[in-house]
C-alpha positions as CSV (number, residue, x, y, z in Angstrom):
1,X,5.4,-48.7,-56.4
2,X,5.7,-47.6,-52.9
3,X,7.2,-44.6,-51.6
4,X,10.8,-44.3,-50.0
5,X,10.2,-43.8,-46.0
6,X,13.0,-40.6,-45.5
7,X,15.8,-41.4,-43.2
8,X,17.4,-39.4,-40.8
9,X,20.8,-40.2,-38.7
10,X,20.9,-38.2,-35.9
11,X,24.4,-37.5,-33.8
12,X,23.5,-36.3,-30.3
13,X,23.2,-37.4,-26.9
14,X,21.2,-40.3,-25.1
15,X,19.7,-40.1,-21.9
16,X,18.1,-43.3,-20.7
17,X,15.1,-42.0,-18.3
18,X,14.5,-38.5,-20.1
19,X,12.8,-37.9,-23.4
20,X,16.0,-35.2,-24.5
21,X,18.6,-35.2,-27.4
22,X,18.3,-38.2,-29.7
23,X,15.4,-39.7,-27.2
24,X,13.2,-37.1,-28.6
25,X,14.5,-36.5,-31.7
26,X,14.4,-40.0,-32.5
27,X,10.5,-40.6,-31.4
28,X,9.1,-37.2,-33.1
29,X,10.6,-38.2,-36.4
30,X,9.5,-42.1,-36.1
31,X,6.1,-40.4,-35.1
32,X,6.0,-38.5,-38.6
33,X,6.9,-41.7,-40.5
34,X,10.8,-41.4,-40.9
35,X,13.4,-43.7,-40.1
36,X,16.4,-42.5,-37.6
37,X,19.5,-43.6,-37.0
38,X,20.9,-43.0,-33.4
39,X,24.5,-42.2,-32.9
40,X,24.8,-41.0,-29.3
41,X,27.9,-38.5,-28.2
42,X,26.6,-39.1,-24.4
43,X,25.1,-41.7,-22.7
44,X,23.3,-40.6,-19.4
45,X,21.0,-41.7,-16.7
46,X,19.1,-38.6,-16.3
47,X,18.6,-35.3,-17.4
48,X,21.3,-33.2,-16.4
49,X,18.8,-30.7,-15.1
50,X,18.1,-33.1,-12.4
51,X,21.2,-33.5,-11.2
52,X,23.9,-35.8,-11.4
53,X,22.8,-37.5,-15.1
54,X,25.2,-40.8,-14.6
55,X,27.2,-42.0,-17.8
56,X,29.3,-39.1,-19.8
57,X,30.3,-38.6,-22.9
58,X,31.1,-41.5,-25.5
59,X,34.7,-42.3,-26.5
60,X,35.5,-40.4,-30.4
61,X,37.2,-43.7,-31.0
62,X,33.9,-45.8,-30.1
63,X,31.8,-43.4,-31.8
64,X,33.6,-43.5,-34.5
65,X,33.7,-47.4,-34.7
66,X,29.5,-47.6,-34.4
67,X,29.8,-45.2,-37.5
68,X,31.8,-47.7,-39.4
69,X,29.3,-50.6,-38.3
70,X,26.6,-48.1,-39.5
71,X,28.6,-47.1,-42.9
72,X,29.3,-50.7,-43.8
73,X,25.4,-51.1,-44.0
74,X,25.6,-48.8,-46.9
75,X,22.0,-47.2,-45.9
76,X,20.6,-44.1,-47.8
77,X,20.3,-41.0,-45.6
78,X,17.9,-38.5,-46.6
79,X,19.6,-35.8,-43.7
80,X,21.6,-35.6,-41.0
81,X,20.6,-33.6,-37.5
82,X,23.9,-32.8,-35.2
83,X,22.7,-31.9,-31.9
84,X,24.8,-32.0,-28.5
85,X,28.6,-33.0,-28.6
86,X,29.8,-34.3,-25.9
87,X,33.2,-33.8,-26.8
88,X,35.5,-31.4,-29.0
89,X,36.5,-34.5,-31.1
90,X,33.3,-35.2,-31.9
91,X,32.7,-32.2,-33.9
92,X,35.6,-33.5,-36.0
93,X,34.0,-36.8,-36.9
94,X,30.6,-35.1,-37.6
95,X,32.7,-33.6,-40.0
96,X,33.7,-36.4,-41.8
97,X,30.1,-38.0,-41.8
98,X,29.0,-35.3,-43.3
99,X,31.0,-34.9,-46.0
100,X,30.9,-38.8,-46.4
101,X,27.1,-39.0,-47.1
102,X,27.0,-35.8,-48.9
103,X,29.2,-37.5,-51.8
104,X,26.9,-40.2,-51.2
105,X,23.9,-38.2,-51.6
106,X,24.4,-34.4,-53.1
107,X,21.4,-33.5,-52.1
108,X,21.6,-34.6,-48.4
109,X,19.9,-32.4,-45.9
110,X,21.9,-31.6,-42.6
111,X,20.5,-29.8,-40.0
112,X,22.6,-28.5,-37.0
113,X,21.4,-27.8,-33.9
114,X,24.3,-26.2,-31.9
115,X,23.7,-27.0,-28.4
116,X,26.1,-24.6,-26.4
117,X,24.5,-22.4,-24.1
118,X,21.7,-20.2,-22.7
119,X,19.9,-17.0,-21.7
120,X,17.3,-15.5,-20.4
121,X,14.3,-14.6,-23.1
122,X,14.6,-11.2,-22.5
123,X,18.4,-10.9,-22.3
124,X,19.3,-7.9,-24.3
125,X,23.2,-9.1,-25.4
126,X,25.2,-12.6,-25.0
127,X,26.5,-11.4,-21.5
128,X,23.3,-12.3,-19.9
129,X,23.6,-15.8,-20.9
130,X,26.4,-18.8,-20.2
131,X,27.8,-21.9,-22.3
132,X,27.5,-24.5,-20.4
133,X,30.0,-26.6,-22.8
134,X,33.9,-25.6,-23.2
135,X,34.9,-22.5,-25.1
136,X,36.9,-24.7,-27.6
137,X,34.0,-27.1,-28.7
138,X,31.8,-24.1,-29.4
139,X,33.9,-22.6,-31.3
140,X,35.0,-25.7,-33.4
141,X,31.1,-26.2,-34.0
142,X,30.3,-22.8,-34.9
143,X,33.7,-23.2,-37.6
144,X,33.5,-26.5,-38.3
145,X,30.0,-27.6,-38.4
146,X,27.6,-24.5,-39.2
147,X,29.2,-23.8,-42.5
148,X,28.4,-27.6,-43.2
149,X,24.5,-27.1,-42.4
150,X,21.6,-26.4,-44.6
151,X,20.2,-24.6,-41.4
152,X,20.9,-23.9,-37.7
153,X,18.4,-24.2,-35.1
154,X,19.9,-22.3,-32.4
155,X,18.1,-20.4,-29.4
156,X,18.6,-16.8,-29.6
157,X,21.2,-16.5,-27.0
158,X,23.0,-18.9,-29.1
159,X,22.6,-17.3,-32.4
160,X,23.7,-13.8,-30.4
161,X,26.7,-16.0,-29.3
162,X,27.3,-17.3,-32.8
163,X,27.2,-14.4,-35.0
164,X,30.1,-12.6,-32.8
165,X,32.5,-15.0,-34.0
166,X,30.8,-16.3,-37.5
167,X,28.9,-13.9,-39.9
168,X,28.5,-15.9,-42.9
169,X,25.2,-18.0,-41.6
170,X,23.2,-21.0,-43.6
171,X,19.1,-20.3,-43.0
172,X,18.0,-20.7,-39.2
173,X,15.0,-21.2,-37.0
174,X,16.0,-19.7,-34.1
175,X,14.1,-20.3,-30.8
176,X,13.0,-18.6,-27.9
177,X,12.3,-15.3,-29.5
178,X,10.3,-12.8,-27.0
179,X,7.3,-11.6,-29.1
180,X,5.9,-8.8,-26.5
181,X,4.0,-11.2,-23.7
182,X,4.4,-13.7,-25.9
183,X,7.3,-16.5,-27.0
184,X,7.9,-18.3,-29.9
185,X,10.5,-19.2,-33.0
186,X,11.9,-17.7,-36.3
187,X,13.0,-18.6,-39.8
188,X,15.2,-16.5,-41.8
189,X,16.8,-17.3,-45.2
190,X,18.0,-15.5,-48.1
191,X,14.7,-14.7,-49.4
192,X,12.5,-14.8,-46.0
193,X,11.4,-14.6,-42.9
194,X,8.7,-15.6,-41.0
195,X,7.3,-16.0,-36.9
196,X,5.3,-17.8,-34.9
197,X,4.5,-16.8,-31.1
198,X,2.2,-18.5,-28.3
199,X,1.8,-17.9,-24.6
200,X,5.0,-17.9,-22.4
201,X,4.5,-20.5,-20.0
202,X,5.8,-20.4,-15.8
203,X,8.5,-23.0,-16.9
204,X,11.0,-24.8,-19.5
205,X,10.1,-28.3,-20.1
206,X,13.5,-30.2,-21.4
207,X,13.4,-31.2,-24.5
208,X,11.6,-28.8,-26.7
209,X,14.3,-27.7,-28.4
210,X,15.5,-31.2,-29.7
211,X,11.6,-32.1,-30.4
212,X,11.3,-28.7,-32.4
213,X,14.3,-29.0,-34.7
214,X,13.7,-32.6,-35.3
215,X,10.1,-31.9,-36.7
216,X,11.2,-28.8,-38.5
217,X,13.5,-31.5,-39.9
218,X,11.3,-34.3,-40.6
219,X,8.4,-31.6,-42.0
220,X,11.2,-30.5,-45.0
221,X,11.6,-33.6,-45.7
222,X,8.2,-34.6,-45.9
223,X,7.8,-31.8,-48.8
224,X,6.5,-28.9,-46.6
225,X,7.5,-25.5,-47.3
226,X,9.3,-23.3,-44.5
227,X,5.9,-21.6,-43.4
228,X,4.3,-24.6,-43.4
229,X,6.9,-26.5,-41.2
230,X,7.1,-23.8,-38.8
231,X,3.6,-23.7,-38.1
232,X,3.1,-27.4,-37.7
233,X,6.0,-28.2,-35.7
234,X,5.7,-25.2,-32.9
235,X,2.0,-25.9,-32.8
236,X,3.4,-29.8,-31.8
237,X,5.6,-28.4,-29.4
238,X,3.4,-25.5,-27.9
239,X,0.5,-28.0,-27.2
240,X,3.1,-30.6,-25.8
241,X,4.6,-28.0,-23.7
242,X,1.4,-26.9,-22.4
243,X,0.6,-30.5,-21.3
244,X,3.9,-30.5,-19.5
245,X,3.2,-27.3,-18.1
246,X,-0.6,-28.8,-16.3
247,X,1.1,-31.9,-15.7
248,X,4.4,-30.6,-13.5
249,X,6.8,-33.2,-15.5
250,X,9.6,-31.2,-16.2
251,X,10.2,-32.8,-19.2
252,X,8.1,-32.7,-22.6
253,X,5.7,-35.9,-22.6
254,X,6.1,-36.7,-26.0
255,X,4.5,-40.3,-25.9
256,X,1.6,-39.7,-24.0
257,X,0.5,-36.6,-26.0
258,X,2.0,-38.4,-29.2
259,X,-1.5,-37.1,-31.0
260,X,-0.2,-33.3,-31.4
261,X,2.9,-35.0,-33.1
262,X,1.0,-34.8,-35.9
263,X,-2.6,-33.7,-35.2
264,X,-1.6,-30.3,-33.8
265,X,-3.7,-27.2,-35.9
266,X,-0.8,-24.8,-37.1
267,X,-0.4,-21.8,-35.9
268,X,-0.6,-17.9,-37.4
269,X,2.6,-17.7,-38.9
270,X,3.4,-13.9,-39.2
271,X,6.0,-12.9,-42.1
């Protein structure tokens, strides 16, 4: 009898020439052995990061059509990751997926990344830091889709930005979290909580955020526990981050250093 590969539907942006949003995602999860399903909010050129990305957001009503194509194939989905929405609307049809596949599948996993903004790592309050999507769809994520997640995976400016205005929260790993001289992530649930650090580097490849939540992710599913999963998946991410660091790409080169994916040795995991 062979084993159910998991499956994942991801609902976040695509960016043709930048391994970001459901680009990396998609590969880190295919590179652990899970299926994905792609159901892009955005379709860019480019990185926004680099300038002008080309494209913009996708139509609710089209996004909301490629969900009935996908629907109508009846397929089993083991979670769902939310990730950037490229419009309020969007947030609303998340909504509905969600609770669609949960009565399909009670014991569903969803996973929310809530893309919204940013701050420096040593920013000592949310004022330091700036959305850099409308007001209106963060707060209809952070009341709409947050209480609908398993766990978040927001950086900490984020999470500062989130529990002003929400203070019932499902389990996170938060990102970005100054350790001293050091960087690194979080978990915290009702009966935990545990850290992981490793060298700052000079600067932010894009894309590590979306690579770490997705192998978070596809490490649950693949019957690790929380300390094991956060060990594994920042060890991916640091090494693959330090090869973006000696390499100057700017962006996280996930195929290339594909290896660490799932060859990466875990790191001290600190509770």
């Amino acid at each position: 009898m062979t084993t159910p590969i998991p499956k994942v539907l991801i609902i976040s942006s695509t960016v043709a020439s930048s391994r970001v949003g459901a680009s990396a995602a998609s590969f880190c999860l295919q590179r652990l052995g899970i299926e994905t399903v792609v159901l892009p909010t955005t379709l860019m050129g480019r990185h926004p990061g680099w300038g002008a990305p080309g494209g913009g957001a996708v139509a609710t009503q089209q996004l909301r059509d490629i969900w009935e194509g996908v629907k109508a194939q009846d397929i089993h989905f083991d979670a769902v990751l939310t990730g950037y929405m490229g419009e309020t609307s969007h947030i609303d049809l998340c909504a509905d997926i969600i609770s669609h596949l949960r009565v399909k599948n009670p014991k569903i996993t969803v996973a929310v990344d809530p893309v919204m903004g940013d701050g420096p790592a040593d920013a000592k309050n949310i004022s330091d830091g700036r959305l850099y999507i409308p007001e209106d769809r963060a707060l209809a994520m952070i009341t709409r889709l947050i209480p609908l997640a398993d766990f978040i995976t927001p950086n900490l400016w984020e999470l500062g930005y989130i529990e002003t205005r929400h203070d019932a929260l499902p389990a996170r790993l938060i990102t970005s979290v100054p350790d001293g001289d050091q960087i690194g992530a979080r978990w915290e649930d009702d009966e935990t909580t545990l850290s992981v650090s490793h060298s700052k580097f000079a600067s932010v490849p894009h894309g590590g955020g979306d690579s770490l939540a997705a192998l978070f992710l596809g490490r649950r599913l693949l019957g690790q526990t929380p300390r094991q999963a956060l060990a594994a998946s920042v060890s991916s991410v640091y090494e693959i981050m330090r090869a973006a660091d000696a390499l100057d790409t700017g962006e996280l080169p996930l195929v290339r250093m594909q290896a660490f994916i799932t060859d990466a040795v875990p790191l001290h995991i600190k509770s």
